[in-house]
N, C-alpha and C positions, 0 to 999 in steps of 0.2 A: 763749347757753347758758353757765352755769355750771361749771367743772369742780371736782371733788371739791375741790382744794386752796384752790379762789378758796374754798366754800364756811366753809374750815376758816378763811380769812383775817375774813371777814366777821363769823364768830361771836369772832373776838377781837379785832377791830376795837369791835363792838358793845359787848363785856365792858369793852373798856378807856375805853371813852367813858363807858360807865356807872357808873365808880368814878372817874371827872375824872382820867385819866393822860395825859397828852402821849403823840404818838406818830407815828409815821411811817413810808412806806416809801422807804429810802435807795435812789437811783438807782447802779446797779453800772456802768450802761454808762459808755464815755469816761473822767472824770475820775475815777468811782464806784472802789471797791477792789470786788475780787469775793471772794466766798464771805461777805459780810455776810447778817445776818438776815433774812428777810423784815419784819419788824418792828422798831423802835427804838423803846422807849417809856422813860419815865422817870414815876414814882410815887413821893412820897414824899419826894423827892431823891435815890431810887436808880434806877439805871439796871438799864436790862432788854433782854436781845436774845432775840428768840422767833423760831424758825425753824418755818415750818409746811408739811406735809408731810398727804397723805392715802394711806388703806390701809396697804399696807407697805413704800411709799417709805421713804426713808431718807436723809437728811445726806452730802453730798459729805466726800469729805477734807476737801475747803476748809473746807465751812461747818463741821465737825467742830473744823477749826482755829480758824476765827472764835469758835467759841461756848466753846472751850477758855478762848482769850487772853481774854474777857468773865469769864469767872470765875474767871481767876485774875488779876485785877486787881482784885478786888472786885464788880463786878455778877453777876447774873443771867442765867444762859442756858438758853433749855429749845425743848426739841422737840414741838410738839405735833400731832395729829391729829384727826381725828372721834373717838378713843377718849378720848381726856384731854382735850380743850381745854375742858370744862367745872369741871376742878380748876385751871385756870389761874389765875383770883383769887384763890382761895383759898388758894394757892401763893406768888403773891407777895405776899400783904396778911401770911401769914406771915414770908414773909424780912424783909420793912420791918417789923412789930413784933419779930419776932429780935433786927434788927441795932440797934434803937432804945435 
């Protein structure tokens, strides 16, 4: 059985496969740092941390933190759910022609 947020991970799993982004989910346990993204993707040569979340769940301090320190380093950090995760390409296909 599926849970809400596996669902939300799948459809941008799916999206990012389908525009050719690299991508991954970074291991938190042991060596891993915790509050990282659910996702690490890179498009374009830019980097992207997507933290995904369903209903009205909501970002730990931590990942709050994590996804801070992502952009203000220069990358991409965004939250998404069942309500946005279909603006999510189109989101970052805008920052990489942006920053181009």
């Amino acid at each position: 059985m599926s849970t809400p947020e596996s669902k939300v991970k799948q459809k941008v799993t799916k999206a990012l496969k389908e525009i050719g982004a690299y991508y991954f989910y970074p291991a938190t346990g042991g060596y891993g740092k915790s509050g990282v993204p659910d996702v690490v993707a890179c498009y374009r040569g830019r980097f992207f941390g997507i933290e995904c979340k369903a209903g009205g769940n909501r970002p730990t301090a931590l990942q709050e933190k994590n996804l801070s320190e992502i952009s203000e380093t220069g990358g991409f950090s965004i939250v998404v759910n069942e309500d946005n995760v279909d603006n999510l390409i189109p989101l970052m296909v805008a920052w990489v022609n942006e920053e181009t």
